[in-house]
C-alpha positions as CSV (number, residue, x, y, z in Angstrom):
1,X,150.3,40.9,115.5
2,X,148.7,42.4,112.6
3,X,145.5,44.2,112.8
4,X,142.5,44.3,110.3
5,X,142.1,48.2,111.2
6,X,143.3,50.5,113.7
7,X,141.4,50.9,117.0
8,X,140.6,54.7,115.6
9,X,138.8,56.3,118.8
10,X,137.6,53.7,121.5
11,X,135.3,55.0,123.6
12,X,135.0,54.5,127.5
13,X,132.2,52.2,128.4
14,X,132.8,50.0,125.1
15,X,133.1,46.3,125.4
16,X,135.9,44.0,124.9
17,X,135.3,40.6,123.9
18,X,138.0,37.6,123.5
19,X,138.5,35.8,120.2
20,X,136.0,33.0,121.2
21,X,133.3,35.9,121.8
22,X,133.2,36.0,125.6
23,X,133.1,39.4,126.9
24,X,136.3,40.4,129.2
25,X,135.6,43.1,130.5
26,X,134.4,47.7,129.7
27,X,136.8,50.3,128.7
28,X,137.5,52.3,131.9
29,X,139.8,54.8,130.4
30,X,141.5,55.4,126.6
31,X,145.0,56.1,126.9
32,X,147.8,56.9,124.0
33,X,149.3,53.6,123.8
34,X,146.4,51.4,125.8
35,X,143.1,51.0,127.2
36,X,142.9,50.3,130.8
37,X,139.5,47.4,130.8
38,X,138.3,46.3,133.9
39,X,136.7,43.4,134.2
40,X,133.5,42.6,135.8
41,X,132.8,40.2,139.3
42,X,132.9,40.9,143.0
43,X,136.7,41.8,142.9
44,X,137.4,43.7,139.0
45,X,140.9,43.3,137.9
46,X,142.2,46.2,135.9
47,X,143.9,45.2,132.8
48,X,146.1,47.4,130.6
49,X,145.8,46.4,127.0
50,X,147.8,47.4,124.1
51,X,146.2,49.4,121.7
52,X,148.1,47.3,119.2
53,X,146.7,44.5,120.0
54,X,143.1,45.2,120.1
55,X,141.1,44.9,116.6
56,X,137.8,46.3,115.1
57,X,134.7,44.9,114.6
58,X,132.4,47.3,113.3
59,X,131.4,49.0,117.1
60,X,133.0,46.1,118.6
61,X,136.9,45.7,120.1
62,X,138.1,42.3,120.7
63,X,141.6,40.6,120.9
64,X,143.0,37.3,119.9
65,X,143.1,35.6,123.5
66,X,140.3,34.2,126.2
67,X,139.7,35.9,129.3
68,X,142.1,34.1,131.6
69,X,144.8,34.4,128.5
70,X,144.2,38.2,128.6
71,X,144.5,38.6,132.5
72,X,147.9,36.4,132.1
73,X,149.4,39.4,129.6
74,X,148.0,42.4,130.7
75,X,146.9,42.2,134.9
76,X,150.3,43.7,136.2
77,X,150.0,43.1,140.3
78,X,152.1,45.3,142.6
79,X,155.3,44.4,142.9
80,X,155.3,44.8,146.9
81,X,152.9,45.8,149.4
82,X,153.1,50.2,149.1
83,X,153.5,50.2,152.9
84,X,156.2,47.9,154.7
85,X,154.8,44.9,157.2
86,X,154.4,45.2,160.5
């Protein structure tokens, strides 16, 4: 995946939109190697996107996939309950 320019300094709180536009979700937290974006609704999903993967737009990130696209690469569930069933 090549990039147009680097994603220099993302900020918390900034927006990331999908390639058609739609917004997927804020910037929760800016980490070496990718940015944990959560997404909005009654239950927010984290996700943890690549750094690599995410492009600039002027003041705006965005990445080359739709919202459901983007939760299918980067929403990583639990592997197991923390705490075993009763």
């Amino acid at each position: 995946m090549t990039n147009t320019e680097p994603v220099a300094a993302p900020t918390r709180g900034a927006v990331l939109r999908g390639a058609n536009g739609r917004r997927i979700g804020v910037v929760d937290a800016v980490f070496v190697d990718y940015l944990l974006v959560r997404t909005a609704g009654l239950l927010p999903i984290d996700l943890y996107v690549p750094r690599p993967d995410v492009t600039v737009h002027g003041d705006r990130l965005t990445v080359d996939c739709d919202p459901g696209e983007a939760y299918q690469r980067w929403h990583r569930p639990l592997k197991r309950a923390p705490h075993p069933s009763e």
